[in-house]
C-alpha positions as CSV (number, residue, x, y, z in Angstrom):
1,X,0.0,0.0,0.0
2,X,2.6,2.3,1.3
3,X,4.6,1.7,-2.4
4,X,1.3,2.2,-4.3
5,X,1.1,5.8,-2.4
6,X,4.4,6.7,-3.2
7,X,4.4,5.9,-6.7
8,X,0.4,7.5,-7.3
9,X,2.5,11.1,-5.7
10,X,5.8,10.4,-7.7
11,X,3.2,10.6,-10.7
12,X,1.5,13.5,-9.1
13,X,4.8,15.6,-9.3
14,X,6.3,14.5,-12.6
15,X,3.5,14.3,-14.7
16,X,3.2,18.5,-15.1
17,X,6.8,18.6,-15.2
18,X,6.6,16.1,-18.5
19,X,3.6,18.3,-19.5
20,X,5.8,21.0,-19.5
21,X,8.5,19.9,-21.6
22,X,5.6,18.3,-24.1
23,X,4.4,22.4,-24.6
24,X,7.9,23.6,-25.0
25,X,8.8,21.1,-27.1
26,X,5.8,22.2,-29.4
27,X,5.6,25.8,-28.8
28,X,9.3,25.9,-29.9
29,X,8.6,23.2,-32.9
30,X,5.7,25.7,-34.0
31,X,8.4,28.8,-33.4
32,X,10.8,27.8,-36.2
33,X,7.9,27.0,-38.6
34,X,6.2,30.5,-38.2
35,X,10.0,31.8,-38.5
36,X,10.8,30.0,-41.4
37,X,6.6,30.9,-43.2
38,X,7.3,34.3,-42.4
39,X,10.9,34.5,-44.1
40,X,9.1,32.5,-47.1
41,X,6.4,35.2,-47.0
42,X,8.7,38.0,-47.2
43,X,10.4,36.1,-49.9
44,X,7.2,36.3,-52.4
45,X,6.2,39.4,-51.7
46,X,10.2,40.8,-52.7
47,X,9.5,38.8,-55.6
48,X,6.1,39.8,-56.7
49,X,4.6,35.7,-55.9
50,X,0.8,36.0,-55.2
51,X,0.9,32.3,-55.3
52,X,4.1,32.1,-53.0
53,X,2.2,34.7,-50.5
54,X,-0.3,32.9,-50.5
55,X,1.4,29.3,-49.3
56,X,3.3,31.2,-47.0
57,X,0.5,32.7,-45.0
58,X,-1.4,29.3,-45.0
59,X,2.1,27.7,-43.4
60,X,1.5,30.8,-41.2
61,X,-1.8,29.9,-39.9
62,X,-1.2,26.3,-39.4
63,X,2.7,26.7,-37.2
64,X,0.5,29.4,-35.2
65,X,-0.4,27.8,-32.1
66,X,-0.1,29.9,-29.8
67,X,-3.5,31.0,-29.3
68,X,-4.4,27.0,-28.7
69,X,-2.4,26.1,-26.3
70,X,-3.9,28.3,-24.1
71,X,-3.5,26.8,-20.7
72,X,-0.5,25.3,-22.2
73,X,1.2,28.8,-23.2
74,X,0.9,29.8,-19.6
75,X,3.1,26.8,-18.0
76,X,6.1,27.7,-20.7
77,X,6.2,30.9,-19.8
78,X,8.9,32.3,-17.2
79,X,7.0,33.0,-13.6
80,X,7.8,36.4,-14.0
81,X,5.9,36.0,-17.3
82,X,3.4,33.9,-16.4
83,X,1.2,37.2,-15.9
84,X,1.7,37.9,-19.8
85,X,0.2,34.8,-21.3
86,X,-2.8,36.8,-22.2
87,X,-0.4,39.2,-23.9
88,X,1.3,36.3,-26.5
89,X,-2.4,34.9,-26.9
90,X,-3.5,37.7,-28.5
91,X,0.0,38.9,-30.0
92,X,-1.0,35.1,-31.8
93,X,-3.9,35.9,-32.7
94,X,-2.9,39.1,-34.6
95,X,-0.4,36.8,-36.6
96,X,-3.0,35.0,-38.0
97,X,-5.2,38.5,-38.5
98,X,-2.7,40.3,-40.4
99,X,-1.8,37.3,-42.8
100,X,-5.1,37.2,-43.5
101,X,-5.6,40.8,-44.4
102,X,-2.1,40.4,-46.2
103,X,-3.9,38.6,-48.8
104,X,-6.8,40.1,-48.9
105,X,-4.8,43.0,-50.2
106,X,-2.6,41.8,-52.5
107,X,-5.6,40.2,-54.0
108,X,-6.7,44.2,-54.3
109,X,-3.9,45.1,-56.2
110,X,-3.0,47.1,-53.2
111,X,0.6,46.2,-52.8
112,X,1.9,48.6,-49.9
113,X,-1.0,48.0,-47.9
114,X,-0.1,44.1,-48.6
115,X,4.0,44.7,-47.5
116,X,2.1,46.8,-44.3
117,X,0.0,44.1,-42.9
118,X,3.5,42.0,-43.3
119,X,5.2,44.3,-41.4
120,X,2.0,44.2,-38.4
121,X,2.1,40.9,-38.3
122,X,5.7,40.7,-38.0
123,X,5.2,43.3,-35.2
124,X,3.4,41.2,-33.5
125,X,5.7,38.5,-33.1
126,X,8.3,41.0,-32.0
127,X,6.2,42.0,-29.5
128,X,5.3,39.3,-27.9
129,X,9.3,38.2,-28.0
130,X,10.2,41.8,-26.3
131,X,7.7,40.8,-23.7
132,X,8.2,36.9,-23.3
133,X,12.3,37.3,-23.5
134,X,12.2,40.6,-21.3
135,X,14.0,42.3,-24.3
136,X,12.7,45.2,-22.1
């Protein structure tokens, strides 16, 4: 019985600790693909690529995660940042926003506006990053 105990709280302690790593390990998987749809992105719009844009912003969308791992986001955070998790949500939330408005324009014809909402919604990664990182 006593065993059974101890090993019902040893799960009890490491099992948010393995949840823990599980949401880093994504969040930071999900990082490098929003980096790396965001350079593609910036890429086809340099080089005039509706089509490119367009793949780019859907790779955009499905890396951005943030905003669904909700309760998750909050236990990768720092405890001094833990307060801020609403903060990255909707920094997240924005990415998805401004891709979204990116195309909307370029379908337009209205090429500044399109290379605009690029540069909002790469604001809003930045700022959640300033925040997150305490870049401040």
């Amino acid at each position: 019985m006593i065993k059974k105990t101890i090993l019902i709280a040893a799960a009890a302690l490491l099992l948010p600790a393995s949840l823990l790593a599980e949401d880093k390990a994504a969040l930071m998987k999900d990082m490098a693909a929003q980096e790396a749809a965001m350079a593609s992105i910036q890429k086809a719009l340099l080089y005039s690529s509706k089509a490119g844009v367009a793949e780019g912003v859907k790779a955009l969308k499905e890396a951005n995660k943030v905003a669904t791992l909700k309760d998750g986001l909050i236990n990768y955070l720092p405890d001094n940042k833990k307060a801020l998790h609403k903060t990255a949500l909707k920094e997240g939330e924005k990415v998805n926003k401004y891709a979204e408005e990116m195309l909307k324009k370029l379908e337009a014809g209205r090429y500044e506006e399109a290379f605009t909402a690029y540069g909002k919604a790469l604001n809003a990664c930045n700022t959640c990053h300033v925040i997150i990182r305490s870049w401040k």
